[in-house]
ZAVEX-414108 format. One record per residue (C-alpha): residue in one letter; x, y, z. Coordinates in steps of 0.05 Angstrom, whole numbers, plus 5000, padded with zeros to 4 digits. Layout:
N
(node 'A' (X Y Z)) ...
This chain:
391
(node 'X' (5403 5675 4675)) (node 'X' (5435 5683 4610)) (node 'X' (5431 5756 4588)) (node 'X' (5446 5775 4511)) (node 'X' (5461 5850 4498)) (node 'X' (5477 5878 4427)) (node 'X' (5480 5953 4431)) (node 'X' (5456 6014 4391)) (node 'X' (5441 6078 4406)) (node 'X' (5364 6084 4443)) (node 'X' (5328 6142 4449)) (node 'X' (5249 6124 4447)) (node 'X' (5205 6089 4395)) (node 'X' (5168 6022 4401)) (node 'X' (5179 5966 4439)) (node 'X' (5172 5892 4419)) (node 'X' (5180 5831 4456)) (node 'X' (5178 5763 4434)) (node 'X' (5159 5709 4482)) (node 'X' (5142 5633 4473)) (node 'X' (5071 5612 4483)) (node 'X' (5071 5589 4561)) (node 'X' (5043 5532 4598)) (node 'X' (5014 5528 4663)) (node 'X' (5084 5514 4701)) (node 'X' (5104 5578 4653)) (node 'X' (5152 5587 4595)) (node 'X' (5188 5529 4578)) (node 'X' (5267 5534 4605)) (node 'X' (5313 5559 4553)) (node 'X' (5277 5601 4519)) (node 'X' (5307 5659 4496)) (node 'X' (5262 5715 4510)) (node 'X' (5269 5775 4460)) (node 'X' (5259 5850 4471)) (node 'X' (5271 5904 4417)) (node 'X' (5268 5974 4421)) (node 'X' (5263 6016 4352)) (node 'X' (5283 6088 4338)) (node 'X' (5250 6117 4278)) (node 'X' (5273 6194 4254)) (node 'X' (5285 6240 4194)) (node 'X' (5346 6270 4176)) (node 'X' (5341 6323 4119)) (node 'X' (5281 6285 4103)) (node 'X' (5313 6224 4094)) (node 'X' (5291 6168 4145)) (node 'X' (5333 6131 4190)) (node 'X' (5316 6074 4230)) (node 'X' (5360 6040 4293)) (node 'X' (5345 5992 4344)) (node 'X' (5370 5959 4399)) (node 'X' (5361 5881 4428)) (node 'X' (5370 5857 4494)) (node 'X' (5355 5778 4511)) (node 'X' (5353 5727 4563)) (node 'X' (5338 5659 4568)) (node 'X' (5289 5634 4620)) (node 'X' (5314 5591 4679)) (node 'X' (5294 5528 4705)) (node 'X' (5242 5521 4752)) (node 'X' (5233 5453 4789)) (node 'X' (5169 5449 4818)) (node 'X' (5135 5375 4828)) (node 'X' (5080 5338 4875)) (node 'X' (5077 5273 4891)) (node 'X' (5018 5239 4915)) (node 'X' (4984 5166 4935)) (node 'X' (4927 5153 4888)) (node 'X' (4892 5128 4948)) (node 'X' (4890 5145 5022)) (node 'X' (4864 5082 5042)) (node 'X' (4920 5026 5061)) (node 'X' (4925 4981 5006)) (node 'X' (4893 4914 5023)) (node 'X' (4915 4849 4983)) (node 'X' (4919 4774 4988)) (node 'X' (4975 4725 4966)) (node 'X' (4943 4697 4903)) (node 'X' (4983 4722 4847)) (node 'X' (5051 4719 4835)) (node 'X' (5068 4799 4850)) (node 'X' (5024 4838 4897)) (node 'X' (5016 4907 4886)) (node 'X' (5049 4952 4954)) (node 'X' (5031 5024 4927)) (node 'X' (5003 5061 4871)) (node 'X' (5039 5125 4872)) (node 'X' (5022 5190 4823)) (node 'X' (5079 5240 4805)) (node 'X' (5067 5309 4772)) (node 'X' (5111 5353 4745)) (node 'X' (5094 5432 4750)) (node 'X' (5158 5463 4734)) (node 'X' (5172 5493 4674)) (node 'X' (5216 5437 4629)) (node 'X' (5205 5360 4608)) (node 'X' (5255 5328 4657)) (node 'X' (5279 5263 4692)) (node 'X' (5255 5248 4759)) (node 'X' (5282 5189 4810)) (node 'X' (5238 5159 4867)) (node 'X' (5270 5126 4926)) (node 'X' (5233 5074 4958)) (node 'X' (5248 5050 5032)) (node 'X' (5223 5000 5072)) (node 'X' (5210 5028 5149)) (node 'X' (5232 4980 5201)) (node 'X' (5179 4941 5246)) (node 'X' (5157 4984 5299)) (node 'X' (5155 5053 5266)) (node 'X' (5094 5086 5278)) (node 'X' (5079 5137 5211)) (node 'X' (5027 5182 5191)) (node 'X' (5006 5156 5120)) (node 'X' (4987 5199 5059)) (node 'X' (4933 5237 5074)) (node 'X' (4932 5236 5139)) (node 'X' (4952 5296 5194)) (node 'X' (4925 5276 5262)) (node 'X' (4994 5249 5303)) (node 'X' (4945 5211 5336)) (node 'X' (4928 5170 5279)) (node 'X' (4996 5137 5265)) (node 'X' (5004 5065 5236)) (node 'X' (5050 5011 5260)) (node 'X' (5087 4977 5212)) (node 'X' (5093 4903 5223)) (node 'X' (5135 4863 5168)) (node 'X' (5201 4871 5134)) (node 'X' (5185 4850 5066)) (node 'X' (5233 4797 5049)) (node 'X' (5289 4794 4989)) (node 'X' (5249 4853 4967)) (node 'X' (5249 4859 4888)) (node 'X' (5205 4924 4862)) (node 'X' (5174 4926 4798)) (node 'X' (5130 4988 4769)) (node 'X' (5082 5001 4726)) (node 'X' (5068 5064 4696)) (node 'X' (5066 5101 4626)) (node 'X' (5039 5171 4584)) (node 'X' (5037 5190 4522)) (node 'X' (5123 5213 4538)) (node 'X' (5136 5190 4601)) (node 'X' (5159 5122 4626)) (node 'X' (5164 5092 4697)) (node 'X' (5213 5040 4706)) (node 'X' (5255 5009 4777)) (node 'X' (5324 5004 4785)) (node 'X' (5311 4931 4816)) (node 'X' (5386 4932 4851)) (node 'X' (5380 4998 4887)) (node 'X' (5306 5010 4899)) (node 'X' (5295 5062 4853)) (node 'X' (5235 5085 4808)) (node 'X' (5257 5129 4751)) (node 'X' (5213 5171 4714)) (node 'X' (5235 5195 4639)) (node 'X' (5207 5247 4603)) (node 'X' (5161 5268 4646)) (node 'X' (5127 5338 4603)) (node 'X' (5113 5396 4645)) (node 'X' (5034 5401 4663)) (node 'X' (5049 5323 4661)) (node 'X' (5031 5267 4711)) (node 'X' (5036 5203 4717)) (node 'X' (5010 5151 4761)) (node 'X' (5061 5095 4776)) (node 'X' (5032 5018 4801)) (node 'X' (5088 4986 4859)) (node 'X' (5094 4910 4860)) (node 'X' (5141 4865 4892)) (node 'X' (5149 4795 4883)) (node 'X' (5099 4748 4929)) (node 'X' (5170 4721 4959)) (node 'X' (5177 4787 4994)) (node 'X' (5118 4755 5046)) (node 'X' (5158 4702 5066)) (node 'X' (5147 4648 5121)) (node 'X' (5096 4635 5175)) (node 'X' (5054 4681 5215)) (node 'X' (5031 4722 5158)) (node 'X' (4957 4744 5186)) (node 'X' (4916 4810 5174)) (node 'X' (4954 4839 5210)) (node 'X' (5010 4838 5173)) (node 'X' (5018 4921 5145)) (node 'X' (5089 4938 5111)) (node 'X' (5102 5015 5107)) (node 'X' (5133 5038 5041)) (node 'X' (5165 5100 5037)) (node 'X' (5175 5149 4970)) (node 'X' (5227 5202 4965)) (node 'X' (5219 5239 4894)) (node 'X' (5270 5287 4870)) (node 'X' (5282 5323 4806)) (node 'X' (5361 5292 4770)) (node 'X' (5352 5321 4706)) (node 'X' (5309 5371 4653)) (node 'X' (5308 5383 4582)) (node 'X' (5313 5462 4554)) (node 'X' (5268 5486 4495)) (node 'X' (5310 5466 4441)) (node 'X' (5291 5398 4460)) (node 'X' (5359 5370 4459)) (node 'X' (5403 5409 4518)) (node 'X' (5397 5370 4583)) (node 'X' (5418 5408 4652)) (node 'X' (5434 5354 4706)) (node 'X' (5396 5381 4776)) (node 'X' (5443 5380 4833)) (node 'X' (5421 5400 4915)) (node 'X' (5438 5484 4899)) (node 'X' (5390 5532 4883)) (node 'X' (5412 5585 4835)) (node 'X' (5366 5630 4850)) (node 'X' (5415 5680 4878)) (node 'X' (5464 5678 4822)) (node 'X' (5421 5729 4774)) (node 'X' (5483 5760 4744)) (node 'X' (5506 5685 4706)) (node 'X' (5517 5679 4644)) (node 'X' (5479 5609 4643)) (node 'X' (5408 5584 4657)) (node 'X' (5394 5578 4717)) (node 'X' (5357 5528 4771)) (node 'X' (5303 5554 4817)) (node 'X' (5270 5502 4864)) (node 'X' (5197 5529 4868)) (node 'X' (5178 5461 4900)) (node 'X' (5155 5467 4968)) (node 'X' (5160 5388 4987)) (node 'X' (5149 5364 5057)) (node 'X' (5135 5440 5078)) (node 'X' (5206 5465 5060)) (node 'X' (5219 5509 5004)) (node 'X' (5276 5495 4959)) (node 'X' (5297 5428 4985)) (node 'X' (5276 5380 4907)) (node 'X' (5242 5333 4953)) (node 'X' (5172 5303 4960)) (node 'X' (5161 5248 5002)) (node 'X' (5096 5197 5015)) (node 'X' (5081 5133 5061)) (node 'X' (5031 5084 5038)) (node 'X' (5032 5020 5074)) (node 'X' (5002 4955 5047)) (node 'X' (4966 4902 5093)) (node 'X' (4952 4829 5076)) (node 'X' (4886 4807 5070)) (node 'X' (4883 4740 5092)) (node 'X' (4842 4684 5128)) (node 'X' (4872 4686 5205)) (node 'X' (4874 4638 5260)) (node 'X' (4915 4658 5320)) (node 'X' (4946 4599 5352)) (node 'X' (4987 4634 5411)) (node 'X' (4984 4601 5475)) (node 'X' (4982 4665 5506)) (node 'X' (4917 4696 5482)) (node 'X' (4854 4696 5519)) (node 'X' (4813 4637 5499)) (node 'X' (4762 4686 5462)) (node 'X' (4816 4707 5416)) (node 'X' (4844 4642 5391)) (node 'X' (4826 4617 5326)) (node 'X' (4821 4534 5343)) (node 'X' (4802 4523 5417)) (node 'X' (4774 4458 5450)) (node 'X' (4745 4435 5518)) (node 'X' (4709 4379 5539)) (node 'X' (4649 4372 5593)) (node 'X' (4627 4304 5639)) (node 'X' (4543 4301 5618)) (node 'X' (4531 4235 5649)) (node 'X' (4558 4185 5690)) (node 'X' (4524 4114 5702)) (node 'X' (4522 4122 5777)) (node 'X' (4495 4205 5775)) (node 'X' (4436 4200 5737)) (node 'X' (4406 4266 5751)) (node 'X' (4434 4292 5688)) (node 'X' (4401 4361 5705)) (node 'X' (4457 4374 5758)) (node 'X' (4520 4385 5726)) (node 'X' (4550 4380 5787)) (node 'X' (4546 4308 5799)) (node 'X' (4572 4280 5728)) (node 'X' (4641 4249 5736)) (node 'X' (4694 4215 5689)) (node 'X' (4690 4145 5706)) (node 'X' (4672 4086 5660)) (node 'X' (4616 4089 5618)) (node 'X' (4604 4165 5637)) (node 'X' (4592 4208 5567)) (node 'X' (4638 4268 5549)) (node 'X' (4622 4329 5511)) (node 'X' (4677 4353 5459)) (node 'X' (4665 4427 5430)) (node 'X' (4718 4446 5382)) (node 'X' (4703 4529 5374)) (node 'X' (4742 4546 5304)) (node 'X' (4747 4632 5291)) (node 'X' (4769 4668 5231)) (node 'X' (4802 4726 5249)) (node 'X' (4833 4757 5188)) (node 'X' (4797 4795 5131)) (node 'X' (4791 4747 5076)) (node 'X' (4753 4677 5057)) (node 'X' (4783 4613 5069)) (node 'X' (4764 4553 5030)) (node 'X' (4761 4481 5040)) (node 'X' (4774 4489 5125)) (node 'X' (4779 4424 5150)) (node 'X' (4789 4397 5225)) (node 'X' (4805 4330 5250)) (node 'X' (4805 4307 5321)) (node 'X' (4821 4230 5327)) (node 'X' (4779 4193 5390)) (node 'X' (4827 4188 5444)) (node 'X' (4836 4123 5470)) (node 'X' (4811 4102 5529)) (node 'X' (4739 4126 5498)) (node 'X' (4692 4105 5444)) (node 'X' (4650 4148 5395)) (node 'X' (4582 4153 5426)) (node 'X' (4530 4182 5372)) (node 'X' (4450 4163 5372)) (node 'X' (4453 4099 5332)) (node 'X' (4493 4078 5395)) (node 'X' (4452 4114 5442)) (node 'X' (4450 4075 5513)) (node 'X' (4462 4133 5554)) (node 'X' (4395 4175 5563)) (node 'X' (4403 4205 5506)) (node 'X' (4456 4249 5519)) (node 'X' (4495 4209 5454)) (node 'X' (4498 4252 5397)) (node 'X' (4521 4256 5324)) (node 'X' (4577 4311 5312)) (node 'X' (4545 4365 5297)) (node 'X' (4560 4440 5277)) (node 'X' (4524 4508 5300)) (node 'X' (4553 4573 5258)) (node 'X' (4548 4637 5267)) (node 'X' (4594 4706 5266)) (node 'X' (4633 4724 5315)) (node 'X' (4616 4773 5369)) (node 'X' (4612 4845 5335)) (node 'X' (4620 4819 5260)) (node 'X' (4568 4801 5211)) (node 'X' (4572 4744 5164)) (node 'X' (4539 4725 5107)) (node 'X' (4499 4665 5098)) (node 'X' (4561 4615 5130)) (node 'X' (4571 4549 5105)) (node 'X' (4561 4485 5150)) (node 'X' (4610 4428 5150)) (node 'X' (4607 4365 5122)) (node 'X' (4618 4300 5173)) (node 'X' (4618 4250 5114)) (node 'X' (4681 4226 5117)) (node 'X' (4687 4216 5197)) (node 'X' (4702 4149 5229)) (node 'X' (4688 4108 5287)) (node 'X' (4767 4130 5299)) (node 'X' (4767 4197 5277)) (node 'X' (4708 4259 5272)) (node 'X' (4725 4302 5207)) (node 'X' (4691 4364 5191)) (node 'X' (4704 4393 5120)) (node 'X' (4682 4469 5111)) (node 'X' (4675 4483 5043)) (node 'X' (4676 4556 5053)) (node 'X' (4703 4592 5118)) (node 'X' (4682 4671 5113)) (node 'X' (4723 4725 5153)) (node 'X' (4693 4745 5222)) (node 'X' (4653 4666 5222)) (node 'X' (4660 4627 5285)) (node 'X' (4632 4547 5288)) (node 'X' (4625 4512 5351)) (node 'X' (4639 4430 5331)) (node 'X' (4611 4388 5384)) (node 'X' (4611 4304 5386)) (node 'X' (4608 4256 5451)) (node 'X' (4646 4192 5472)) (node 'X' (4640 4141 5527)) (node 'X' (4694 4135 5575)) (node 'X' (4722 4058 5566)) 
């Protein structure tokens, strides 16, 4: 605190004090606060007058909040060229325009977090994905304040941020950064955000005071102005630190193809079934059908979205193996257990789709059954049966 004292003799009179118009965060750091005390008397009736001036300048206080603008996790898919990881929203309640840095950091698969917003320890979130080659980009502007990232060292900066001011900063990274295969819905990348406060401008609009990691606060017999961190980040008091986790998860199409899954959680599965043989004609018994010349199999081809997001223009193929021949009703010499591929859709147990779209078998062959989904919805499941005759 810088005090300014120029002497006279005091007795009593009036008292004046001159003070700048304050903001919400309070008066504006570096300004010189006036108080003046005048003496008014009569000497052999003549009057005299004396006064007497003390000043100080106010200190700076550092006081900031940052927030998610959301505290859902961000959901996106893969379309564009950048997807957007975070949108972020920084507000400055000290007392001075200043400059403000945000760190970001990518946590490491495996780290469970709480996210913004959230404060049951029970409701942590695994983070799945590194992002890859990660390149940030920001968006972000007010009427004084820009947002823009150091691309090299991962760091937002934030000029001229006014006091009362806030502004809400868009995080992108380059579609590279979801590199390779494997990338499902279940894909979630945890961003973190470390603000602190590097620099503010004083009241005379052109004196900048760099903020270092000491609080002044003690100091109150300086000749300088001071720094006071009133921030109370991450429930410590003093520390010029406010940090957030927002994580981002792909929203994509999804067909697990692990070998290891249960059967019901695989995303392409197929299985064939004996209906008839020419020698157990009782096709009733299922029992009796067996796999020897002429006998008709049942392919069923079960296809299952997964993910959270539409898929268009799903096709499967399944060439006729040899050793069998396509067997479909114009061919029908079987008891009429031949059929045409065919296609039955539905949603998947526990999920509700909308109004799924059947498959076209134009293009299939006497070689080769194709079935071309125009649309493929998250959550729908279709069940692709055809027969053949063993050779």
């Amino acid at each position: 605190m810088k005090l300014k004292n120029m002497v006279a003799p005091v007795v009593f009179g009036a008292l004046s004090l001159a003070v700048a118009n304050a903001n919400a965060g309070g008066t504006t750091a570096g300004t010189t606060i006036t108080n003046t005390a005048n003496l008014s008397y009569t000497v052999n009736s003549a009057a005299q007058t004396t006064s007497s001036v003390a000043e100080f300048d106010v200190d700076i206080k550092i006081d900031f909040t940052l927030e998610t603008n959301n505290n859902a996790i961000q959901t996106s898919d893969l379309s564009g060229a950048t997807v957007e990881i975070a949108s972020i929203k920084l507000a400055n309640a000290g007392n001075s325009s200043g400059t403000f840095t945000i760190d970001i950091t990518d946590q490491s698969v495996g780290a469970t977090e709480l996210l913004y917003g959230e404060t049951d320890v029970n409701s942590t979130t695994e983070d799945t994905y590194d992002l890859v080659g990660t390149t940030y980009t920001v968006s972000g502007t007010t009427a004084s304040a820009t947002a823009s990232a150091n691309v090299n060292n991962s760091i937002i900066t934030v000029t001229g941020l006014g006091a009362d001011e806030e502004i809400s900063i868009d995080v992108f990274v380059e579609k590279s950064a979801f590199a390779g295969n494997g990338l499902n819905s279940s894909t979630l990348s945890i961003q973190e955000f470390e603000a602190k406060a590097t620099q503010v401008t004083l009241a005379d609009n052109t004196t900048t005071v760099a903020i270092s990691g000491t609080d002044d606060n003690g100091n109150t017999d300086t000749n300088d102005v001071e720094i006071v961190f009133a921030d109370e980040g991450d429930g410590v008091l003093g520390n010029n630190s406010e940090t957030v986790l927002e994580a981002i998860q792909l929203s994509l199409p999804y067909f697990p193809d692990d070998t290891n899954l249960p059967d019901n959680q695989k995303g392409l599965l197929k299985s064939s079934t004996v209906l008839w043989d020419p020698f157990n004609l009782d096709a009733s018994d299922a029992s009796k059908p067996k796999a020897v010349p002429g006998s008709v199999v049942q392919y069923t081809i079960i296809v299952r979205n997964f993910g959270s997001d539409l898929l268009s223009a799903l096709a499967i193929s399944d060439a006729i193996p040899a050793g069998t021949t396509i067997c479909n009703i114009a061919t029908n010499h079987t008891s009429g257990v031949c059929i045409d591929p065919t296609a039955v859709n539905g949603a998947r147990s526990g999920e509700t789709v909308t109004t799924p779209v059947a498959p076209s078998f134009a293009t299939s062959t006497a070689s080769q059954v194709n079935a071309v989904f125009p649309t493929f919805p998250a959550g729908q499941e279709s069940s692709i049966t055809f027969t053949v005759t063993v050779d």
